[in-house]
Jmol script that loads the backbone (N, CA, C; Angstrom):
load data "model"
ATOM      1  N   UNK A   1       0.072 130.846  54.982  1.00  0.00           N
ATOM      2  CA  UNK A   1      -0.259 132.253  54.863  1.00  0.00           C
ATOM      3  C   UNK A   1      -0.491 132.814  56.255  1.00  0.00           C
ATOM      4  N   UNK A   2       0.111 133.753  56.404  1.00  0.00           N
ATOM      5  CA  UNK A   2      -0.088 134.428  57.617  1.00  0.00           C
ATOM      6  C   UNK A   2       0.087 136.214  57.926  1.00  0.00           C
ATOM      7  N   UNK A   3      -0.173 136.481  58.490  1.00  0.00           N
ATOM      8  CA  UNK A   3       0.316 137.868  59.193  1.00  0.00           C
ATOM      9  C   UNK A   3       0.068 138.344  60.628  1.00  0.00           C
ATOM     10  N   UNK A   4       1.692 139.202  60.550  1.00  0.00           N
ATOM     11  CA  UNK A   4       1.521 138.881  62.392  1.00  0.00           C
ATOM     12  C   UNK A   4       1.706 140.553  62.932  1.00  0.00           C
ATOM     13  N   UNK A   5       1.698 140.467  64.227  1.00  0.00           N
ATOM     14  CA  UNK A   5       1.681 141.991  65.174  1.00  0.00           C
ATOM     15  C   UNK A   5       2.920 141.831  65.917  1.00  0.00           C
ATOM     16  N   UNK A   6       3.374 142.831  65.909  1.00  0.00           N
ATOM     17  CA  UNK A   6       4.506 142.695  67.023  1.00  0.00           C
ATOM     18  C   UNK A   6       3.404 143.479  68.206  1.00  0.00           C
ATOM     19  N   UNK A   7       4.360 143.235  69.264  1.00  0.00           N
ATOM     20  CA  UNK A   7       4.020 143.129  70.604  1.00  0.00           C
ATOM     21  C   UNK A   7       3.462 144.922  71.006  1.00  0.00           C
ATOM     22  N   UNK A   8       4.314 145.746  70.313  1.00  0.00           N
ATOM     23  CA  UNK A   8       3.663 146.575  70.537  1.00  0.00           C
ATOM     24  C   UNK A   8       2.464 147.116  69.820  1.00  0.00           C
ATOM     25  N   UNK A   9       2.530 146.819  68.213  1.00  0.00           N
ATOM     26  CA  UNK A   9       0.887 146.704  67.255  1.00  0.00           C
ATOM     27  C   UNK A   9      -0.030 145.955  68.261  1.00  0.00           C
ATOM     28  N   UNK A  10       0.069 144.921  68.293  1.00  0.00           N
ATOM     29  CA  UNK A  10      -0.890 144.542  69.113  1.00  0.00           C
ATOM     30  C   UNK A  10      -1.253 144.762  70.367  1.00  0.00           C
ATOM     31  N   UNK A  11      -0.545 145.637  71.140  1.00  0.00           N
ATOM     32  CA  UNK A  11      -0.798 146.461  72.973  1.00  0.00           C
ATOM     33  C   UNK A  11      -1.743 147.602  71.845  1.00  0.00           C
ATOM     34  N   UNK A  12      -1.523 147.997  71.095  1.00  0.00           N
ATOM     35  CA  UNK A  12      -1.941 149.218  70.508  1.00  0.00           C
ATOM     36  C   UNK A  12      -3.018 148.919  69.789  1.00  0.00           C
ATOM     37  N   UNK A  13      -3.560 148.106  69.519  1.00  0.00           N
ATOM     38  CA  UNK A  13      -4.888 147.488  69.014  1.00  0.00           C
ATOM     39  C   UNK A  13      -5.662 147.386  70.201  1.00  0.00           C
ATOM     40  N   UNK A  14      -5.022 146.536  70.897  1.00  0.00           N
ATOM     41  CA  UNK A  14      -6.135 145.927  71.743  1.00  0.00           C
ATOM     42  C   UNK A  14      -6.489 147.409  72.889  1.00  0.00           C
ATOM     43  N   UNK A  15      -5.780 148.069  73.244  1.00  0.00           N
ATOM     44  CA  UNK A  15      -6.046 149.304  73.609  1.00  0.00           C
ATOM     45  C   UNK A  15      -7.180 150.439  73.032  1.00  0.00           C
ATOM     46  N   UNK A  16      -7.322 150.447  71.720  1.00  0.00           N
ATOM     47  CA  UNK A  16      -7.670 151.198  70.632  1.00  0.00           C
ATOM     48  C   UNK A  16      -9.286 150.505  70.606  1.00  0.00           C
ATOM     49  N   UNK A  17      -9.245 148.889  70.351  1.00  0.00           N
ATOM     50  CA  UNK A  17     -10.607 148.273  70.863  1.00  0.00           C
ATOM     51  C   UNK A  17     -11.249 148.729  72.282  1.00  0.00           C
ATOM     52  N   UNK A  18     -10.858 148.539  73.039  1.00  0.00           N
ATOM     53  CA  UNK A  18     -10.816 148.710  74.630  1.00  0.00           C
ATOM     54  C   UNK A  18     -11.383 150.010  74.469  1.00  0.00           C
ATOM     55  N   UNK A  19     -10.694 151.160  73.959  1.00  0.00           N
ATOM     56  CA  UNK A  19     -11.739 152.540  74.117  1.00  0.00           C
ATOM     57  C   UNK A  19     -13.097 152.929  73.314  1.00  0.00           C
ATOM     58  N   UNK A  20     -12.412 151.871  71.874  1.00  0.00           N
ATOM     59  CA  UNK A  20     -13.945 152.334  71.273  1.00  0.00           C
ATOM     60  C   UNK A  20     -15.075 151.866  71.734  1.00  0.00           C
ATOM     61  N   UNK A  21     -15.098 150.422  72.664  1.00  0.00           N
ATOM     62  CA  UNK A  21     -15.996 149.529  73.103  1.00  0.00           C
ATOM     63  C   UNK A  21     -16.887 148.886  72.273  1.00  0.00           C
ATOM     64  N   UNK A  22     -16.396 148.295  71.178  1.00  0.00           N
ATOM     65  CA  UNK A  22     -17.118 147.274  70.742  1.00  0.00           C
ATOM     66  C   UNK A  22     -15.572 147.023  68.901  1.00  0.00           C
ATOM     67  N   UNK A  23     -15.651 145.807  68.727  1.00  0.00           N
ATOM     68  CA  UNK A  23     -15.235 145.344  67.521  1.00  0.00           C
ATOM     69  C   UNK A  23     -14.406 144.228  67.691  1.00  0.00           C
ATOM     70  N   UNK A  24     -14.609 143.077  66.950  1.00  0.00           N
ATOM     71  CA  UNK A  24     -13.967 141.793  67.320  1.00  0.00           C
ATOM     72  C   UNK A  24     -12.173 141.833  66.811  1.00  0.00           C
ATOM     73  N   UNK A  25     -11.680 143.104  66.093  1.00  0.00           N
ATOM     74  CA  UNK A  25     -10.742 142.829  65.389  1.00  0.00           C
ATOM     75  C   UNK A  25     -10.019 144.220  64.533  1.00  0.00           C
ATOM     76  N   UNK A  26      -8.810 143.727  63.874  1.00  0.00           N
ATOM     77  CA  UNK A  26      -8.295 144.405  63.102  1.00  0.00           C
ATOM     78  C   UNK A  26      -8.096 144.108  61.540  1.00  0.00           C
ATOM     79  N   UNK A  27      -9.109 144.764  60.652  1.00  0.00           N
ATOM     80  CA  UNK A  27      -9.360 144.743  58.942  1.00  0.00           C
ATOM     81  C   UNK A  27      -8.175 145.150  58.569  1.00  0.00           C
ATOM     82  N   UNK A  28      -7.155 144.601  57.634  1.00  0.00           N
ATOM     83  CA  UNK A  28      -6.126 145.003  56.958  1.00  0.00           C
ATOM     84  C   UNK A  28      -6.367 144.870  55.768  1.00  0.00           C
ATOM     85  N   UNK A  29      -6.045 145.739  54.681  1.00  0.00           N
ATOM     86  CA  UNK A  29      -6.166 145.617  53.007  1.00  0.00           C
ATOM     87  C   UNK A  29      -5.435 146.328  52.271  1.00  0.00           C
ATOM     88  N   UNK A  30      -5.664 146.313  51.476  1.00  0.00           N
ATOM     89  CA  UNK A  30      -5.037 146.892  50.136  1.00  0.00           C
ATOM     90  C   UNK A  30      -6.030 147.911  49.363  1.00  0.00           C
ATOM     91  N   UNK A  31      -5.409 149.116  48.666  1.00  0.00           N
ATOM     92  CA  UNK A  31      -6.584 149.441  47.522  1.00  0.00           C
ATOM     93  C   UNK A  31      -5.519 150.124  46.552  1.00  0.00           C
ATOM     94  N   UNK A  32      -5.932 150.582  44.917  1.00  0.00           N
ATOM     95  CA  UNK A  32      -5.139 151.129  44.347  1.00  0.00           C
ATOM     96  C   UNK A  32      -5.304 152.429  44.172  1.00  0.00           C
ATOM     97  N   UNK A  33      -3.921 153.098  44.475  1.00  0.00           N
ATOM     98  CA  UNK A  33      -3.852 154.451  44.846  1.00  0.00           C
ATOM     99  C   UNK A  33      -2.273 154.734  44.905  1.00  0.00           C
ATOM    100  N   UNK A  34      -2.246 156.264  44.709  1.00  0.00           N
ATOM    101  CA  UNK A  34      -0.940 156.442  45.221  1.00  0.00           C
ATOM    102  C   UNK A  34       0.206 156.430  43.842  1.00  0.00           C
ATOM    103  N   UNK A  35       1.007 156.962  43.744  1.00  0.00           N
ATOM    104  CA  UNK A  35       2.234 156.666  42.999  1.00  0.00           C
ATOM    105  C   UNK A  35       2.894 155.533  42.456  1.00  0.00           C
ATOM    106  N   UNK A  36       2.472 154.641  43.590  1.00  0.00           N
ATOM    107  CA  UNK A  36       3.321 153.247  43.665  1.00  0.00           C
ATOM    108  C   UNK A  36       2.293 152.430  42.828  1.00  0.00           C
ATOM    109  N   UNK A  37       0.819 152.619  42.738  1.00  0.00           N
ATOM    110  CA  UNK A  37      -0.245 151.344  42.574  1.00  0.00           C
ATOM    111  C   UNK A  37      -0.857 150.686  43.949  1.00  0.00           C
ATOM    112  N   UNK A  38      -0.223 150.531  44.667  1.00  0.00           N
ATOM    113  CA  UNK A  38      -1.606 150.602  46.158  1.00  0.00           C
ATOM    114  C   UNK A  38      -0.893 151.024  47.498  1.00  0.00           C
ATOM    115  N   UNK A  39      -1.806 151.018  48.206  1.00  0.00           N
ATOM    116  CA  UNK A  39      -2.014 151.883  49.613  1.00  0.00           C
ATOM    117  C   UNK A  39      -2.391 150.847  50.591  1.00  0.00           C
ATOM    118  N   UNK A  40      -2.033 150.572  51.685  1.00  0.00           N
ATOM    119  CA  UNK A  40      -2.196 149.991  52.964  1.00  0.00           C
ATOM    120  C   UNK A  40      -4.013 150.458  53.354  1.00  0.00           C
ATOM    121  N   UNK A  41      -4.871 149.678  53.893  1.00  0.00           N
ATOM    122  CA  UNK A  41      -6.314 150.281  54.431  1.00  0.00           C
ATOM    123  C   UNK A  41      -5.842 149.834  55.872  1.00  0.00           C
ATOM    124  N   UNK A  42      -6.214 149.917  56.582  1.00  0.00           N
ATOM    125  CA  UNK A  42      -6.299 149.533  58.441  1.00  0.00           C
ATOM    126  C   UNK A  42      -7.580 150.103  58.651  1.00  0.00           C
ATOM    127  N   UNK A  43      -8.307 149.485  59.726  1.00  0.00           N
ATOM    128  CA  UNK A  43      -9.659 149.572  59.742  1.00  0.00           C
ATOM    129  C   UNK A  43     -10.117 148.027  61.000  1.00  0.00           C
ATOM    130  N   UNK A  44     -11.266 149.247  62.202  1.00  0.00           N
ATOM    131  CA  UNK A  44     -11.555 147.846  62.875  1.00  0.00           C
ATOM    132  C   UNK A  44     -12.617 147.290  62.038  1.00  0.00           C
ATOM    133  N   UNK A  45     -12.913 146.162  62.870  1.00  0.00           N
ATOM    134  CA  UNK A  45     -13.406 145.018  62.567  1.00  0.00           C
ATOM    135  C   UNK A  45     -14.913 144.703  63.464  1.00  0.00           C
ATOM    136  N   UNK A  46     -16.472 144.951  62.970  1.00  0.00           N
ATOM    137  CA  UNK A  46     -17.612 144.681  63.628  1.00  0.00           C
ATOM    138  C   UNK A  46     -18.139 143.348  63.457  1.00  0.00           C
ATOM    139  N   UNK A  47     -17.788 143.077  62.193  1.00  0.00           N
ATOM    140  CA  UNK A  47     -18.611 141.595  61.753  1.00  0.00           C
ATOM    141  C   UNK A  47     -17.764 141.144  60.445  1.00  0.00           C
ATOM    142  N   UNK A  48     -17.496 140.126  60.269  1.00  0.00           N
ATOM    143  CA  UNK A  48     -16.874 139.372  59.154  1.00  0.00           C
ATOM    144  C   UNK A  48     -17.904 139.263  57.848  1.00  0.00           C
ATOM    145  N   UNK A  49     -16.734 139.688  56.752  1.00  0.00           N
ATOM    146  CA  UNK A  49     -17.373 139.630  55.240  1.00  0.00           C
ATOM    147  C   UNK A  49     -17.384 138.190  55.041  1.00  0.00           C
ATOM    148  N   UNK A  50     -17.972 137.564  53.981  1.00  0.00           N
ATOM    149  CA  UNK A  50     -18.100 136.256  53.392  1.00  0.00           C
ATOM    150  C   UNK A  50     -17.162 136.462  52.783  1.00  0.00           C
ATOM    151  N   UNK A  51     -16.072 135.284  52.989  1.00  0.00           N
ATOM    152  CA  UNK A  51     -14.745 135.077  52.192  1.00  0.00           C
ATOM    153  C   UNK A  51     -13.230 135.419  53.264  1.00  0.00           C
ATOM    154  N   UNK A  52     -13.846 136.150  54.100  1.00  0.00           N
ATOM    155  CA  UNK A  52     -12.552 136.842  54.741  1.00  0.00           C
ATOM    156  C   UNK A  52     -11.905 135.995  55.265  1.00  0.00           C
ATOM    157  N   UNK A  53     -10.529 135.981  55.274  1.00  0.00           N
ATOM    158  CA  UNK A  53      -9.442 134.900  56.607  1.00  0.00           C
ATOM    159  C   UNK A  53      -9.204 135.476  57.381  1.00  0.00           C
ATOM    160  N   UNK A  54      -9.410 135.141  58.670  1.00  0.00           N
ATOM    161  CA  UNK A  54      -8.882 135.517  59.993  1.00  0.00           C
ATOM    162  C   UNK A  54      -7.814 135.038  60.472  1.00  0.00           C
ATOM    163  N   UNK A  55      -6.836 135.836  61.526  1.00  0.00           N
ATOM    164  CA  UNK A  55      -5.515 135.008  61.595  1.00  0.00           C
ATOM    165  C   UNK A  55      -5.528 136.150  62.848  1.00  0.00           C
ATOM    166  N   UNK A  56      -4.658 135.156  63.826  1.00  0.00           N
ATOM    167  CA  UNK A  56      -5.018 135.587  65.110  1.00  0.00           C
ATOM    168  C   UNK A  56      -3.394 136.179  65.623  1.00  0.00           C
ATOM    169  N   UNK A  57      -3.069 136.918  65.826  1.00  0.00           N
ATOM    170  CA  UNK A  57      -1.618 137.246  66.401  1.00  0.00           C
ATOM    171  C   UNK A  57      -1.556 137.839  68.421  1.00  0.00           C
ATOM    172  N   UNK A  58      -0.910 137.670  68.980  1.00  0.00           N
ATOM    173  CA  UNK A  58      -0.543 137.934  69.764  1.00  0.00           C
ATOM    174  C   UNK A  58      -2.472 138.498  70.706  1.00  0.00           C
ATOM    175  N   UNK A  59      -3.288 137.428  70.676  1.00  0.00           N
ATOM    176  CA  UNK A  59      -4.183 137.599  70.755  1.00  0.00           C
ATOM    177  C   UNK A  59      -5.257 138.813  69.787  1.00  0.00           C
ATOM    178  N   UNK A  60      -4.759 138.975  69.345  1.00  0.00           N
ATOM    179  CA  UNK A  60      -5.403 140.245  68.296  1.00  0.00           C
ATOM    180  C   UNK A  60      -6.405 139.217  67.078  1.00  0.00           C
ATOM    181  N   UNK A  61      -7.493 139.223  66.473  1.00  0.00           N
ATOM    182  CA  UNK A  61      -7.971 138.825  65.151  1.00  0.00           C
ATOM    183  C   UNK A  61      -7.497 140.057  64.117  1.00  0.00           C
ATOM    184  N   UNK A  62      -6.797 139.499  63.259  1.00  0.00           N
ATOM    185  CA  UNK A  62      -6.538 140.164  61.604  1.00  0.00           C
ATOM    186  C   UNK A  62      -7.342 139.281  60.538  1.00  0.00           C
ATOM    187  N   UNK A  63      -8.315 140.534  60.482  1.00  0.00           N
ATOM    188  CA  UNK A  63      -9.057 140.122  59.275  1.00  0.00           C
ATOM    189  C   UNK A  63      -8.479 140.656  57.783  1.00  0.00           C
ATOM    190  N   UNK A  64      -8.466 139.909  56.951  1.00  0.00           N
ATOM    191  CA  UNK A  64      -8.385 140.197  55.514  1.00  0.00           C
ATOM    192  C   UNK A  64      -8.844 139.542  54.240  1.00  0.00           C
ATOM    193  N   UNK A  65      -9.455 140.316  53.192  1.00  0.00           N
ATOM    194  CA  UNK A  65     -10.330 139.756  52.330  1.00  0.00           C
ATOM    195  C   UNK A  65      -9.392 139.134  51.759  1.00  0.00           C
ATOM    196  N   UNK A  66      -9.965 138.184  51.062  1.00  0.00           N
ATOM    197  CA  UNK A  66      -8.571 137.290  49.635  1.00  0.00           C
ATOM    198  C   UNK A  66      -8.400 138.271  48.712  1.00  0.00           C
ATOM    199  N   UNK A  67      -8.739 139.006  47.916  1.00  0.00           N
ATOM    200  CA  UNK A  67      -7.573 139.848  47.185  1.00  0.00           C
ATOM    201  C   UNK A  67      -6.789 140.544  47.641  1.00  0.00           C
ATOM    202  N   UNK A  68      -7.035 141.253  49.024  1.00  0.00           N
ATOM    203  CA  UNK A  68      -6.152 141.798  49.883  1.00  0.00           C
ATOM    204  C   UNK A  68      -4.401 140.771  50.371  1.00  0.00           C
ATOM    205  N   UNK A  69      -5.222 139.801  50.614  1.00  0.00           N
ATOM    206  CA  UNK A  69      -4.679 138.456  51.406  1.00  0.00           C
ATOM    207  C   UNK A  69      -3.266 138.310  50.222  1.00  0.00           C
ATOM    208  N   UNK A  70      -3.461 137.981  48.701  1.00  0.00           N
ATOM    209  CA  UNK A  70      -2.049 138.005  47.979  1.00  0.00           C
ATOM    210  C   UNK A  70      -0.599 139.101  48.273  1.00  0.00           C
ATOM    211  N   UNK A  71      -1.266 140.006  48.535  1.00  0.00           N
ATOM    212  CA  UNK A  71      -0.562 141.153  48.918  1.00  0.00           C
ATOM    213  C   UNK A  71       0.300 141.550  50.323  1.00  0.00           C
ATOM    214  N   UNK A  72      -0.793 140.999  50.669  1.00  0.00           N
ATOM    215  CA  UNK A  72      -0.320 141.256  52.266  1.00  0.00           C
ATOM    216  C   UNK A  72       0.417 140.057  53.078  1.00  0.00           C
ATOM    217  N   UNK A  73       0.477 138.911  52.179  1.00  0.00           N
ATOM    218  CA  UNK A  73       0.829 137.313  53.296  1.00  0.00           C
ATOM    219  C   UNK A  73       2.516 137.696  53.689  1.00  0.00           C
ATOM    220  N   UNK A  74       2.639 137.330  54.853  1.00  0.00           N
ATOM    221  CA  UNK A  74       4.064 137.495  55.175  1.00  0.00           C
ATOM    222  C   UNK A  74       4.215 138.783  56.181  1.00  0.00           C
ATOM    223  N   UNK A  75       3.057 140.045  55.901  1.00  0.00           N
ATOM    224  CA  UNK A  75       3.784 141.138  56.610  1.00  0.00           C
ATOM    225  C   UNK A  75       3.607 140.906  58.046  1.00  0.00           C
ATOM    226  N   UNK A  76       4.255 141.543  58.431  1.00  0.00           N
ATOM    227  CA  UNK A  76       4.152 142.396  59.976  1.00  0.00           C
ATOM    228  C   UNK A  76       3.931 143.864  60.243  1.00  0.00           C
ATOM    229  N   UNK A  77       2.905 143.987  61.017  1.00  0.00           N
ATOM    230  CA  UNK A  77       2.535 145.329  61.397  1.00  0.00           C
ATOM    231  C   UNK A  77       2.966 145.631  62.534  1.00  0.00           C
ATOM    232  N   UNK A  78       4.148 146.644  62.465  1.00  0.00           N
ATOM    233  CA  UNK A  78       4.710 147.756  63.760  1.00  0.00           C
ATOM    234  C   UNK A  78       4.459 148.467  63.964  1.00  0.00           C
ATOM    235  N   UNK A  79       4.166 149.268  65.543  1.00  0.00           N
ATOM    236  CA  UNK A  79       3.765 150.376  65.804  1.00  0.00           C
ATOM    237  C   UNK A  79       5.266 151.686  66.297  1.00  0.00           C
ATOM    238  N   UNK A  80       4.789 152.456  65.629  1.00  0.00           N
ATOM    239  CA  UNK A  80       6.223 153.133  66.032  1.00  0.00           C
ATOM    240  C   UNK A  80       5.932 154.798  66.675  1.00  0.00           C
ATOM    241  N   UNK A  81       6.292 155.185  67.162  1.00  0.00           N
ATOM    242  CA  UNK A  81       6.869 156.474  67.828  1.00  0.00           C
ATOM    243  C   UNK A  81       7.895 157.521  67.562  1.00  0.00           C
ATOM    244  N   UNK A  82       7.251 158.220  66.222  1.00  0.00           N
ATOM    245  CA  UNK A  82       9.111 159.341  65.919  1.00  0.00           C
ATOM    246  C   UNK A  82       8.621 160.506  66.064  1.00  0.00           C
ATOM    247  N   UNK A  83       8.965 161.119  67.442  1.00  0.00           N
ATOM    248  CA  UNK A  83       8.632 162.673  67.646  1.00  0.00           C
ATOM    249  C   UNK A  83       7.111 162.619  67.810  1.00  0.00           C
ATOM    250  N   UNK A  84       6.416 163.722  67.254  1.00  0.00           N
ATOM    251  CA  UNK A  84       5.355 163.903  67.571  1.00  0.00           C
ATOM    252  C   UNK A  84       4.201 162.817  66.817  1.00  0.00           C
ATOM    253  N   UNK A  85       5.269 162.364  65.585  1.00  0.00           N
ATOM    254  CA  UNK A  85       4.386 161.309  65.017  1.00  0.00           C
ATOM    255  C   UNK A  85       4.298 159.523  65.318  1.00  0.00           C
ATOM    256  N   UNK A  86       3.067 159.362  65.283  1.00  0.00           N
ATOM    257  CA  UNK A  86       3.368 157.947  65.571  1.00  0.00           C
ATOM    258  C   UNK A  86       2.262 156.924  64.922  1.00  0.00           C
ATOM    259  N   UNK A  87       2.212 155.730  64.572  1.00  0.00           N
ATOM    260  CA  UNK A  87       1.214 154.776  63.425  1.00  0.00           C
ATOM    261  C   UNK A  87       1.906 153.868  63.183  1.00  0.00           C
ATOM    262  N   UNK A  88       1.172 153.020  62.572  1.00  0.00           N
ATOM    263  CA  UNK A  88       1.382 151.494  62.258  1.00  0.00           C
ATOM    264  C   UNK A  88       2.286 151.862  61.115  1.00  0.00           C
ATOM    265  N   UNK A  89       3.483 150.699  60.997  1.00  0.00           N
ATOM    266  CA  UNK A  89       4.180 150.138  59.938  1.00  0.00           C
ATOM    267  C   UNK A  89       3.948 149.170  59.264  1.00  0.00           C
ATOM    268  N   UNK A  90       3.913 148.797  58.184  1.00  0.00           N
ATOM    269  CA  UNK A  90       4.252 147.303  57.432  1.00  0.00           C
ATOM    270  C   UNK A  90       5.651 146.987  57.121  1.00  0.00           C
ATOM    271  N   UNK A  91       5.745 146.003  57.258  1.00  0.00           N
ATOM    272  CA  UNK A  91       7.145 145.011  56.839  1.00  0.00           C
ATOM    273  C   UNK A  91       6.545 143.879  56.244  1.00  0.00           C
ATOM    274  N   UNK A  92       6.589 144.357  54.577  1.00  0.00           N
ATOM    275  CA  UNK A  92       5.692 143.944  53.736  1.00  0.00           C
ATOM    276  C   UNK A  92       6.914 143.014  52.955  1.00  0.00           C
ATOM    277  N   UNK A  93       6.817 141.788  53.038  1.00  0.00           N
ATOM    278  CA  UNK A  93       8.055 140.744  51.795  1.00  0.00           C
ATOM    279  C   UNK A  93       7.768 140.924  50.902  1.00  0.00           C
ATOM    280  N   UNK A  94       6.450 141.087  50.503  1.00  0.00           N
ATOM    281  CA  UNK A  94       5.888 141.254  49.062  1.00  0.00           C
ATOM    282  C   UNK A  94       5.853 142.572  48.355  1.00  0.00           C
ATOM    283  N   UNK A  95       6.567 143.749  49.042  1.00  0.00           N
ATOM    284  CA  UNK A  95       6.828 144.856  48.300  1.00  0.00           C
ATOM    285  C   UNK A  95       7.892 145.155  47.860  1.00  0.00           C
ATOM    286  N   UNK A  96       8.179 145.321  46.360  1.00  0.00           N
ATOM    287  CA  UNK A  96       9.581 145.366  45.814  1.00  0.00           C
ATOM    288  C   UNK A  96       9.649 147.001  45.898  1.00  0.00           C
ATOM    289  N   UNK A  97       8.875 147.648  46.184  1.00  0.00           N
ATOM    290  CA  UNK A  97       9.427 149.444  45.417  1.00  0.00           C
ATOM    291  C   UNK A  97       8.151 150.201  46.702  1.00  0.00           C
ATOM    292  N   UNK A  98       8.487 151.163  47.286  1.00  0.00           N
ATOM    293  CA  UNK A  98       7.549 152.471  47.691  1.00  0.00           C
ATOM    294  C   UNK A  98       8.014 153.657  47.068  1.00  0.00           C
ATOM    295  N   UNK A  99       6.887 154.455  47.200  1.00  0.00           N
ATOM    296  CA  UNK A  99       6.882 155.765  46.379  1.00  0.00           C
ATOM    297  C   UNK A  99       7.661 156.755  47.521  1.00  0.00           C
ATOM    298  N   UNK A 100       8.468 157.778  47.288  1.00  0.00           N
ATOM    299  CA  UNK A 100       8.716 158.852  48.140  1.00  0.00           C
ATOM    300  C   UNK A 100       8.368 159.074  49.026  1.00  0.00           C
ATOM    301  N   UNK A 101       6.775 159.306  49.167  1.00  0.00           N
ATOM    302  CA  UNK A 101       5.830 159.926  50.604  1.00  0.00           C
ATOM    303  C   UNK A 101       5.678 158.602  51.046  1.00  0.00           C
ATOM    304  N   UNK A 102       6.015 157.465  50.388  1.00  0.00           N
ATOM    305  CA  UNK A 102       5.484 156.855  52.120  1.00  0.00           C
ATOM    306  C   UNK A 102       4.419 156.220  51.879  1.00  0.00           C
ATOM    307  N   UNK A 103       3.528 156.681  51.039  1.00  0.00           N
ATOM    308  CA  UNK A 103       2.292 156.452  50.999  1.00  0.00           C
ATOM    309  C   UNK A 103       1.535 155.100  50.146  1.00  0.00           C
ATOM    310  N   UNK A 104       2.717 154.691  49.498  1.00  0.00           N
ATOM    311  CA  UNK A 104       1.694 153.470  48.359  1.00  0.00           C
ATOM    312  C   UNK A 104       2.750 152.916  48.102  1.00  0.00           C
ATOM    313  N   UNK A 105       3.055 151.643  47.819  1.00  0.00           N
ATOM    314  CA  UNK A 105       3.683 150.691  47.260  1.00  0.00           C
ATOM    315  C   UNK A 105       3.763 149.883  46.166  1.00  0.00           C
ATOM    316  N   UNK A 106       4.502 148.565  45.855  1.00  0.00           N
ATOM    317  CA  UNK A 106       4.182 148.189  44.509  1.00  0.00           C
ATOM    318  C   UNK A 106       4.586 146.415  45.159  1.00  0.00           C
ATOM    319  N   UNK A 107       4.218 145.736  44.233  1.00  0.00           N
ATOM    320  CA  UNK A 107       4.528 144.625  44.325  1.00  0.00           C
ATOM    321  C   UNK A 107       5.413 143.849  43.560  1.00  0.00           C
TER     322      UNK A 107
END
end "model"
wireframe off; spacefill off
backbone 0.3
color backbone group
């Protein structure tokens, strides 16, 4: 089980730590919402829940709870740049279907 950062997610984390000045990490999850049945969470990281797996990419910690963790094993998080907009991607194996906006997925 794993999940990883590409090179630029992770310049873009560790940057993002660096200004807020303080958090060991990057929280990734799941919740249900959306069209599809769930939604991506991103969120730093102050202190570890009981239960959570940590998994370390390109020096970065990715934290994620185990129900999150079924959902999410395999992805990669990209950071991208289109025009004025720009945010993290998933390249999720475990998603068969997204909704229109973008916004929620299915498994």
């Amino acid at each position: 089980m794993a999940i990883h950062l590409s090179d630029l997610a992770a310049s873009r984390v560790q940057h993002f730590l660096e200004n807020r000045g303080k958090g060991i990490g990057l929280r990734l999850g799941v919740k249900t919402t959306g069209c599809s049945g769930l939604a991506y969470v991103i969120e730093f990281v102050d202190e570890l829940r009981e239960g959570d797996e940590v998994f370390e990419s390109k020096g970065v910690k990715i934290v994620v709870d185990p129900k999150s963790l079924v959902f999410l094993d395999g992805t990669e998080v990209d950071f991208a740049k289109v025009g004025l907009n720009e945010g993290f991607q998933f390249k999720n194996p475990n998603a068969k279907d997204a909704c229109g906006c973008g916004e929620s997925f299915t498994v």
